[in-house]
N, C-alpha and C positions, 0 to 999 in steps of 0.2 A: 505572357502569363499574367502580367497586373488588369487585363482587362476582364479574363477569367474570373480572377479570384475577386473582382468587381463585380461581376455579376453574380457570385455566388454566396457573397458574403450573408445579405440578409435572410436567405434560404438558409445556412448552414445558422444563424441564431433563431430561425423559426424552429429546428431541429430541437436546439440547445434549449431552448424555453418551455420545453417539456413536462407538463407538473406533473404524471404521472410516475413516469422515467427517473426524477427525480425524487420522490415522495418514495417508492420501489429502495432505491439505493439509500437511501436516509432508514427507512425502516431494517434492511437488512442489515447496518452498522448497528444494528439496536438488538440484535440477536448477540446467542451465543456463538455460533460458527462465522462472526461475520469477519473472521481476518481471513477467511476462505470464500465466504459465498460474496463478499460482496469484491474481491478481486475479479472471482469468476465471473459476475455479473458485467464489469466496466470491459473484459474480455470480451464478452460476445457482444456487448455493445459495438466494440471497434470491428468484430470480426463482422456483426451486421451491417456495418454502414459499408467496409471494405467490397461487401460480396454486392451487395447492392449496386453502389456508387463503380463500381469494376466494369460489373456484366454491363449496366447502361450506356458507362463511358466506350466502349467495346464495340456497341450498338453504334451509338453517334458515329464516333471515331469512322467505324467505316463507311455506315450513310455519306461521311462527309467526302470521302475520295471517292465513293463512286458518283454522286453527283457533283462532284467539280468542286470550287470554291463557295458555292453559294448554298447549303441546307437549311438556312433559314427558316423556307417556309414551315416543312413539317415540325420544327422545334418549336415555332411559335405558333402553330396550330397544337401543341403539345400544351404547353403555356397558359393559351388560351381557354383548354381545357381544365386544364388544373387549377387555373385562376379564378372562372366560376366558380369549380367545386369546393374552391374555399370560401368563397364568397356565401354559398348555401350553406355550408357547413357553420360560418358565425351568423348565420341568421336562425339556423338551428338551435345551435347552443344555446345563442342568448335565448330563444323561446321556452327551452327546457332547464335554463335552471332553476335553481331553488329560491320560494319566496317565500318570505312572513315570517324569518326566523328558521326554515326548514335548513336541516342538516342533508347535505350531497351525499348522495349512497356512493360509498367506497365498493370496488373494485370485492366479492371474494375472497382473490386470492392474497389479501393483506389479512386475513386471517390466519392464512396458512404458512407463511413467509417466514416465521420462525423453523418450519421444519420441512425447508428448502434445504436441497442438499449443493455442493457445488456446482455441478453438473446440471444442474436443473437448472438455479442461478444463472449457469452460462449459454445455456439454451434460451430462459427465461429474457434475458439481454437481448441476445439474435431478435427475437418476436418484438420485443418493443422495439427495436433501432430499423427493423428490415423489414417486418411483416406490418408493423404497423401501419393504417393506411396514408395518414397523414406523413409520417417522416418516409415512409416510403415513395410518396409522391413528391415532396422536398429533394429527397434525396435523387431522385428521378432528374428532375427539373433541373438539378445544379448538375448532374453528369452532364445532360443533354447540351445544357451553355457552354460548357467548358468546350465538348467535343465540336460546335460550332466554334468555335473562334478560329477553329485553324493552324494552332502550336503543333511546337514539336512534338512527340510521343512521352516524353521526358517532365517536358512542362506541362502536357497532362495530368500525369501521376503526379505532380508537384504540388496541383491546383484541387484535385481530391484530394492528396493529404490536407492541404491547407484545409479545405474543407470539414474533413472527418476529424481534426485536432479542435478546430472548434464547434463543432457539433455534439464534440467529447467533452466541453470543459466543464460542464454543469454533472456532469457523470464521475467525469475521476477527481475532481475538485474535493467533492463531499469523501472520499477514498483517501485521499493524499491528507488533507484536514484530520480525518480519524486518526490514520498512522502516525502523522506528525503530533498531534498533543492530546490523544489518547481520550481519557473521561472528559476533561472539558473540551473539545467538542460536541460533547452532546449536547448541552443547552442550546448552543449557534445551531446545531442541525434541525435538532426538535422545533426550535422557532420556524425556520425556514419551510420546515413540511408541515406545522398547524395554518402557516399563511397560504403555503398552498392550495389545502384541501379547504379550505374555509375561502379561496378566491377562484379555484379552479376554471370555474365558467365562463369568467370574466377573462380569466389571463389567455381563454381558448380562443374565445368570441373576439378579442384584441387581435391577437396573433392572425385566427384565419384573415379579419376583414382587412388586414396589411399588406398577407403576403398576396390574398385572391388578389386586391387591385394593383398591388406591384407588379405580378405575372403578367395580368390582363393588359396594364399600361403597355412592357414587354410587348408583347404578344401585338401588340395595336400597331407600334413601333416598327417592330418587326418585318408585318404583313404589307405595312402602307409603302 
């Protein structure tokens, strides 16, 4: 299990370093319903990573007893894949962001986020943690490792939770902070989501060109 949760570790803070996902749940604590929507939200967050990181592991899992001992290849052919795509991805970002003083176009639906209802919230979670493509393909990646290594059924599920608790922390963190000391946490929140949206590109274009060459290294490893 420690070799799992070794290889998934960095994946699960590629997850967790989410300015979006983050910036989302900060605003939600800033509403009126937020000792409802933004529980809801850190819910479908876990319920997204769970259904995700499940089905995939599920996948692997069984690749790995029908071909023997060894599924390496197709997982680092998987990797391999995902490691470019990150790699274009922070080449992307860094192209497109903001220069001269220009302010980052925020998302829509942070206009509308005040009259989210719970339930939305908690859907709203799912899409960012599961459908999104980045943490979806993170979250890919780190089932897919786990289910090569070869453990028991047990130490599977051990090594996705491990996974999904810290892929959580930046989600129920800003949650747990509000409940515990109410109004002044808002100042620490408010800080943390104007550094965001005012670095966003940066913290993107870092993150992709980390995890693409970590995957890719993987993946190199892997194959040879």
């Amino acid at each position: 299990m420690g070799e799992a949760i070794g290889e998934i570790l960095p994946l699960a803070v590629g997850v967790a370093l989410s300015p979006i996902p983050i910036i989302a749940i900060i605003l939600m604590l800033g509403t009126p319903r937020a000792r409802s929507n933004a529980p809801a939200f850190a819910l479908g967050w876990l319920l997204g990573l769970t259904i995700a990181g499940g089905v995939m592991l599920a996948i692997s899992s069984g690749r790995a007893q029908e071909d023997g001992s060894d599924p390496a290849t197709w997982v680092s052919a998987l990797k391999l894949a995902l490691g470019v795509l990150f790699v274009l991805l922070a080449a992307r970002t860094w192209h497109g962001r903001p220069r001269g003083g220009e302010e980052a176009p925020m998302p829509k639906w942070m206009r509308v986020i005040d009259r989210f209802t719970a339930m939305r919230s908690l859907v709203f979670g799912v899409v960012l943690s599961a459908v999104n493509p980045k943490n979806l393909a993170l979250t890919v990646a780190a089932a897919a490792a786990i289910g090569q290594t070869g453990i028991s059924t047990g130490e599977e599920i051990g090594a996705l939770a491990v996974f999904i608790a810290i892929a959580s922390l930046t989600i129920l963190a800003p949650v747990v902070l509000y409940f515990a000391l109410g109004a002044r946490a808002a100042a620490l929140l408010d800080d943390v989501k104007e550094w965001m949206v005012a670095h966003n590109a940066a913290i993107m274009t870092v993150l992709f060109l980390v995890l693409g060459v970590k995957l890719i290294g993987d993946a190199i490893a892997g194959l040879s």
